[in-house]
N, C-alpha and C positions, 0 to 999 in steps of 0.2 A: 529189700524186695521192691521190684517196679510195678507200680500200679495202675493198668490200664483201664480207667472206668469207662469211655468212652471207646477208647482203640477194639480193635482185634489182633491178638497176635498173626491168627493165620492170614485175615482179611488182609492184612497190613501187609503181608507177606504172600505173594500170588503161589508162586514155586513151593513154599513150605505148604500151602491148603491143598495144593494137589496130591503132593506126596504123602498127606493125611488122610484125605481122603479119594482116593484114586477111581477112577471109571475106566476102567481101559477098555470094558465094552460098550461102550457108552449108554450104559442102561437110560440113565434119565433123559436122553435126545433121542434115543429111540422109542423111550414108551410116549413121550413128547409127540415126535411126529406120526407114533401109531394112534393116540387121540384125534391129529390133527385131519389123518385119510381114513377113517373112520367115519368123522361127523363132517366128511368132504366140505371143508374149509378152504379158503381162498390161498395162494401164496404166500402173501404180504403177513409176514411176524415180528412182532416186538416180544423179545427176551428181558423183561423185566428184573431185572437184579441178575442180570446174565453172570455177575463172579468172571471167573476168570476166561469165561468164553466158550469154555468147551461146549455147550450144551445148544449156544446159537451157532456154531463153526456146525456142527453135528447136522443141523439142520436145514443149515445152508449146504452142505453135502447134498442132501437129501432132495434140494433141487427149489426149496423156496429162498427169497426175496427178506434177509432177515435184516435186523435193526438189534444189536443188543443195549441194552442200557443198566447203568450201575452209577451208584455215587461213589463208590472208592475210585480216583485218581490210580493208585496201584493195581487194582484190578484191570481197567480200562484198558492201563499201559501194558501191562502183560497177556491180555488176547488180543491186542492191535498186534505182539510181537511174534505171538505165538498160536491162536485162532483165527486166524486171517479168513477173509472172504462176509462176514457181515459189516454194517457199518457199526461204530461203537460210540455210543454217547454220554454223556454224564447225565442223569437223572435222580428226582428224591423218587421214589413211591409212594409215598405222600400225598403227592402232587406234580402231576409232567402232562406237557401240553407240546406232542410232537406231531401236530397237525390234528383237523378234526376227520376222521373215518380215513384214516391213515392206513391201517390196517384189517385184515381180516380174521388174522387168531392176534391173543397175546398168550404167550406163557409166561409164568412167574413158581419158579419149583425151589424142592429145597427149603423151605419153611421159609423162605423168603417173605411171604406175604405176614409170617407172625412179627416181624418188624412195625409191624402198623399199630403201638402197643395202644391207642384209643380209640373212640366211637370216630373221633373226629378223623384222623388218621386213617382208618379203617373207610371211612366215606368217601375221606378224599382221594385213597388209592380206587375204588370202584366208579366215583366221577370219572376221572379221569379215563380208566380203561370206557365205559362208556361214552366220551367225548374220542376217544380216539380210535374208538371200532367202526367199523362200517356195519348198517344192521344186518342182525343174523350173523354180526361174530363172533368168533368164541374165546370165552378163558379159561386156559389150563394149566390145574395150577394142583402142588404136591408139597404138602406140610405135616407138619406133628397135630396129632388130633387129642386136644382137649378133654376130652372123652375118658380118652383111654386110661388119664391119671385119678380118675373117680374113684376111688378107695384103693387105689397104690398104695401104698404108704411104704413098702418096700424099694420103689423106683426114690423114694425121698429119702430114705433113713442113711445110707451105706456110701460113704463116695463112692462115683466110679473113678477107675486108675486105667489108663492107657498107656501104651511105649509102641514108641515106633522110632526107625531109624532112616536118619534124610543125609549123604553127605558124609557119611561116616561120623555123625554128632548122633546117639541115643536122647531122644527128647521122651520124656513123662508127663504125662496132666493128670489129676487128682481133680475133677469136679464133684462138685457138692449143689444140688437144684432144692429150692424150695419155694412154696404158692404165696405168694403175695397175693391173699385171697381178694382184697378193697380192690385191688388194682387189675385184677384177673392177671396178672403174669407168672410165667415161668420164670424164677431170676436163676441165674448160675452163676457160679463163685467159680473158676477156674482157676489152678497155680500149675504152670508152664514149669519144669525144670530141666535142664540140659549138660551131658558131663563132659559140655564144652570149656568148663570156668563162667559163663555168663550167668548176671545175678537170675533166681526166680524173678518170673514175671505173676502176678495176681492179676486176672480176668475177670471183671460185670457186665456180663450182657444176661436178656432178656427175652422171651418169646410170650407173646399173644396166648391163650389157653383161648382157641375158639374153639365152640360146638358145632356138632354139623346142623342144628335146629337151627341155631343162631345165626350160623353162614349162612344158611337160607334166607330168612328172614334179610339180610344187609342184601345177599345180592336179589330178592325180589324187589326190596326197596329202591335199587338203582335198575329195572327192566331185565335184570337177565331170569332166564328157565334154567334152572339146573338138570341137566343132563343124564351126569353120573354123581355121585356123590359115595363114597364106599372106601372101607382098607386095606383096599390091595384085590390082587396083585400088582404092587408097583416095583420102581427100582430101589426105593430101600425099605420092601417088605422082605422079610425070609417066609418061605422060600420067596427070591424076588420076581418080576415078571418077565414072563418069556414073551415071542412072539406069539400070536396065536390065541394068550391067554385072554378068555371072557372078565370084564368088568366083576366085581364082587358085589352082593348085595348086602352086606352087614359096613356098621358102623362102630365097630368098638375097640381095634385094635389101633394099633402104634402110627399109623398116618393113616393122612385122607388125602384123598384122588380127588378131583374136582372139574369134573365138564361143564360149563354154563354158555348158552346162547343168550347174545343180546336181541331182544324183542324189540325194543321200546327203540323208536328213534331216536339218536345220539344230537 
């Protein structure tokens, strides 16, 4: 068995995350830009952890002024080949410095921003969007809510198993998630198998366990108001969001929606 501790199978592989996880209506670039004329926000957007593109192509449709940014190298290379129309650049979220008030929204979806797995990480992805908004702009952003795992124990116990088919190869994964409570993360153990001949592959990655209290608190800390903050309707709640749909007022289910205006000058 191949052990990816650091990799992503799908990350690694642009064409197989798509096929995995599909948008054909492009639910997350449209509740994206339904955030964005909503809280009538400026053009100028940074796609933070854009993946493979679709979601800043989507929105670049939509008639703004986009920027995606990602650190996978294979990512990048596959919406410059196949998302055309934003520019694409390599960034950590950690830490990126793509001019100061550069922009006027950023979006970051997709649990993308649970990559930030410490305080420090977590500051320095909000510096950053801070040094790079112009004031009074917004972040919008759609993750797995911490919340939600507070006495699960069933989301812990059972792997999940998935199959899907790409290419005429039947791919399966067996995940198995548990709390690394010291560390506040989500860890997932992944085994990839395929009845192409190719050996399993064993997957460690990792997700943030943030609260929506504690989100507050980081991004009051860095000048922004939080807007919305709620779960769901989004695009991967079920039922998921349509147009039209009102903000939600609760906090307890499977993601969080996150509108935040920077106040504070950058």
């Amino acid at each position: 068995m191949t052990v990816h501790a650091g990799g992503n199978l799908l990350t690694d592989n642009p064409a197989l995350y798509e096929a995995r996880f599909p948008d054909p209506e492009r639910l997350a670039g449209r509740w994206a830009e339904d955030r964005l004329r909503r809280h009538d926000v400026g053009p100028r957007v940074l796609d933070i952890g854009c993946g493979t593109g679709r979601d800043a192509a989507h929105l670049h449709r939509a008639g703004r002024t986009v920027t995606g940014a990602d650190l996978s190298e294979a990512m990048l290379g596959h919406a410059r080949a196949h998302h055309r129309g934003p520019v694409y650049l390599r960034a950590d979220l950690h830490g990126f410095d793509l001019g100061r008030a550069a922009f006027d929204a950023m979006v970051c979806l997709d649990s993308s921003l649970l990559y930030c797995h410490t305080n420090d990480q977590l500051d320095g992805f909000l510096a950053s969007c801070r040094h790079g908004l112009t004031p009074g702009g917004l972040l919008v952003a759609e993750m797995r809510n911490g919340a939600h795992l507070l006495g699960r124990t069933d989301l812990l116990d059972t792997p999940k198993v998935d199959f899907f088919t790409w290419r005429n190869v039947n791919y399966r994964s067996a995940t198995n998630l548990y709390v690394d409570h010291g560390a506040q993360l989500l860890r997932r153990i992944r085994v990839w198998t395929a009845d192409d001949g190719t050996p399993p592959v064993e997957q460690h990655s990792a997700w943030r366990l943030l609260f929506p209290q504690e989100l507050r608190h980081f991004l009051a800390g860095h000048g922004f108001e939080v807007l919305e903050l709620h779960d769901g309707p989004g695009p991967r709640t079920q039922p998921p969001w349509r147009e039209g749909d009102a903000p939600g007022v609760t906090a307890h289910g499977d993601r969080l929606h996150l509108v935040a205006r920077l106040t504070a000058t950058p």
